[in-house]
N, C-alpha and C positions, 0 to 999 in steps of 0.2 A: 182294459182295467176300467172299473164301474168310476162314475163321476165321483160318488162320497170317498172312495178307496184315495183317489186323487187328492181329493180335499184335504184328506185327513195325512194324507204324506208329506203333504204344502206345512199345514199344520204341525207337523210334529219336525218337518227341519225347520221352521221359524223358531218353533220352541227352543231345538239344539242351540241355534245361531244365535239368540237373546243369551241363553243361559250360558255359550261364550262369551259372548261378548263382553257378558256380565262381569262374569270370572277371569275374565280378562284384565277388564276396568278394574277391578278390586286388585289385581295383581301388579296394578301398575299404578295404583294407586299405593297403593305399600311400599314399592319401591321407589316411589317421589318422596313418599313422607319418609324413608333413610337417610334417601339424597338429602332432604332439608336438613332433616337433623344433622346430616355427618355437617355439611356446610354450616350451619347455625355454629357448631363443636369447634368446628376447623378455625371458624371466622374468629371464636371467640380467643380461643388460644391465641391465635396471631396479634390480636388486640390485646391479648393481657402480656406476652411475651413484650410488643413493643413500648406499652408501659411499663415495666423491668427494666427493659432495655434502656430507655427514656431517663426513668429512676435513676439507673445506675453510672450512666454517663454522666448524668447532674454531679450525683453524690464525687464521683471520680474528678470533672474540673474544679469541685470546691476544693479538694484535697490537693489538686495540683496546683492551684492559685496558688491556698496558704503556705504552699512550698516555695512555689514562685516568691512570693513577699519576702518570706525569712531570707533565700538568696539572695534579693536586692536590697538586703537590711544597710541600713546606715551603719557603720563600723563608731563607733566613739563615747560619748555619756550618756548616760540615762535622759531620755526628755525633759525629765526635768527638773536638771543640770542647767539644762542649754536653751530647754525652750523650743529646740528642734522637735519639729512632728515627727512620727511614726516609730515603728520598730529599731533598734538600736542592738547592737553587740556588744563587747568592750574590745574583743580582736576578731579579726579576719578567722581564724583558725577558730575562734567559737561559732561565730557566724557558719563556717563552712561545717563544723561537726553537726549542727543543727539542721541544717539544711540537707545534711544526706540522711539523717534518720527522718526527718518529710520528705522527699523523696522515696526514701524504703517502706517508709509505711503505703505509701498511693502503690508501686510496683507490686508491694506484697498484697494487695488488695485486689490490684486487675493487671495480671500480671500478663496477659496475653492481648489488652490493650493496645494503642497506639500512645495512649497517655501511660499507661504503666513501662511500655518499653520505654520511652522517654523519659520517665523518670527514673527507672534504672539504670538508664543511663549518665542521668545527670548527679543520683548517687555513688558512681562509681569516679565522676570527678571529681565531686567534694571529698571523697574518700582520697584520693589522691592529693589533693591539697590538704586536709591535717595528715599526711604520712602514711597512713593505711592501706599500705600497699596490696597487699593478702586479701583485704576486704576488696578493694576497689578490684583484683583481678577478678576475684570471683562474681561481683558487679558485672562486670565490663565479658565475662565469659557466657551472663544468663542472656544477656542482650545481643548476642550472638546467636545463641540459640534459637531465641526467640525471633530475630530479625532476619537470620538468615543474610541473604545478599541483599539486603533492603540499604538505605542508606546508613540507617543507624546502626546495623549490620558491622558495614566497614569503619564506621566512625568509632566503631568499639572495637575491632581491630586492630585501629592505629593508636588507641588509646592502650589495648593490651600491651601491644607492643613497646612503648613508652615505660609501663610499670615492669615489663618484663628485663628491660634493657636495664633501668633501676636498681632492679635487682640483683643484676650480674647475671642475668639469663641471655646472652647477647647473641648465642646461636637462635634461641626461641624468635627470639627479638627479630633479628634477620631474615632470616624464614618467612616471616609474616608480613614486616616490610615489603621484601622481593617481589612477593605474589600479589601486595596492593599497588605496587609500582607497576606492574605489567597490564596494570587494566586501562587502558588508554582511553576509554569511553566511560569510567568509573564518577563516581558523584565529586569525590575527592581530587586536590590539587595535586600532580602529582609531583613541582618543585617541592612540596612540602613536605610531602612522603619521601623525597632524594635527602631533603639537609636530615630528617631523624635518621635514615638509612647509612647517610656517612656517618652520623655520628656514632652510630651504634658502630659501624665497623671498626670507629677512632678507637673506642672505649675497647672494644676487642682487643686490639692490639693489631685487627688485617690495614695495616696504613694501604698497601698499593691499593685495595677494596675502598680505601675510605677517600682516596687521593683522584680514583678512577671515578668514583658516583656524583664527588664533589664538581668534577672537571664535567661530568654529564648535564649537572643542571647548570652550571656558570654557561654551555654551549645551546642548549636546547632551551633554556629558559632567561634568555639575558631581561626581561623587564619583570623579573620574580626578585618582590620584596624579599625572598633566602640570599638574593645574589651576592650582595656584601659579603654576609656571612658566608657564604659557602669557600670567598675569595681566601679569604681571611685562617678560614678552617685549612686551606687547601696547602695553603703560605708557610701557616706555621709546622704543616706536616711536611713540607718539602725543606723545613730549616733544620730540624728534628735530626 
C-alpha cells in the first residue's frame, strides 16, 4: 500500500474517532442535563413536600394545644367574677362537651396523625364523660383502626370495653377484656384490665368468672393499687 493510501486511511479513522467521540460527548451530555433536571425536580418536590409537611404539623399542634387548654379549663365563674385568669367552664360536663368537639375537629383534620390519633382518642373520653356513649364508641373504634396494636390502639380497646360493658354489651365487653389480659408484655397494667374484667363479669351475672379474676389479681398482683377493691368486690360476691 502506497504511503498517501496510508495517510489518508490514518486520516479518515481519526475522522470516524473525533466524530464519535463527538457524538458521544453530545450523547452524554444530554443525558447529564436529564439527570440534573430530573434531580433539580426530585430535589424541589422533596423541599416543597417537607414545607407542607412542616406547615401542617404546625397548623395540627396549634389545634391540639387549643384543645389541650379547653380540657385543662378551670370549672367555675367567669373571670371576671373572681378575677381568676384563664378559660373557665360553669360545669365539668360543659367543659368536657367542649373539649371533645376540639378534639374532633384536630382528629378530623389529620386523622392519620399521631396527634390526630391522639386526639381522637381523647375525644372519645370526653364523650364518655358527658354520657355519649354511641359517639365515644365510635371515637374509641376509629382509633383502633387507625392505631392498630400501637399503644393507643389498646388504650382504646380498654376504653371500648368500658362503654361496651355500660351499655349492657358485657359479652363484647369480655371478649375484649380477655384478649388485653393475655398480653403479658402489652403497654397496659394488667391488675387493671383484671378489676374492669371482674367487673364486667359482676355486671354479667357470671359471679364464679367474676370471683375467679377477682381472686387472680388479689394473688398475682398484691402491691396493685385494684387490690382493696378487688378484695372487697370478691367479699361481697362470696356474701351474695
Amino acid at each position: 500500500m502506497k504511503r498517501t493510501e496510508r495517510q489518508r486511511l490514518k486520516q479518515d479513522e481519526l475522522t470516524l474517532f473525533t466524530r464519535h467521540a463527538r457524538e458521544t460527548l453530545e450523547e452524554r451530555r444530554r443525558e447529564l442535563t436529564w439527570i440534573v433536571v430530573a434531580v433539580v425536580v426530585i430535589a424541589a418536590g422533596a423541599l416543597g413536600y417537607l414545607g407542607w409537611r412542616n406547615h401542617q404539623q404546625g397548623r395540627a399542634n396549634m389545634l391540639l394545644a387549643d384543645a389541650l387548654a379547653v380540657e385543662q379549663a378551670r370549672v367555675g365563674p367567669p373571670a371576671d367574677a373572681t378575677g381568676a385568669p384563664g378559660l373557665a367552664f360553669p360545669t365539668e360536663h360543659d367543659r368536657a362537651q367542649a373539649a371533645a368537639q376540639k378534639f374532633k375537629a384536630v382528629a378530623d383534620a389529620f386523622p392519620s396523625t399521631d396527634d390526630g390519633i391522639f386526639s381522637r382518642y381523647q375525644e372519645a373520653s370526653n364523650l364518655v364523660a358527658v354520657g355519649d356513649l354511641s359517639g365515644a364508641a365510635r371515637a374509641y373504634q376509629q382509633v383502633i383502626d387507625r392505631a392498630g396494636e400501637g399503644i393507643y390502639g389498646q388504650m382504646a380497646r380498654l376504653g371500648l370495653a368500658e362503654v361496651q360493658a355500660r351499655n349492657g354489651q358485657y359479652e363484647q365487653a369480655i371478649t375484649g377484656l380477655k384478649a388485653l389480659a393475655q398480653r403479658k408484655d402489652g403497654p397496659l397494667p394488667i391488675d387493671g384490665i383484671l378489676m374492669q374484667l371482674g367487673l364486667a363479669y359482676r355486671d354479667a351475672g357470671r359471679t364464679a368468672d367474676a370471683q375467679q379474676t377477682f381472686n387472680r389479681l388479689i394473688d398475682e398482683f398484691p402491691d396493685s393499687p385494684f387490690n382493696g377493691d378487688a378484695k372487697r368486690e370478691r367479699d361481697a360476691l362470696n356474701k351474695a
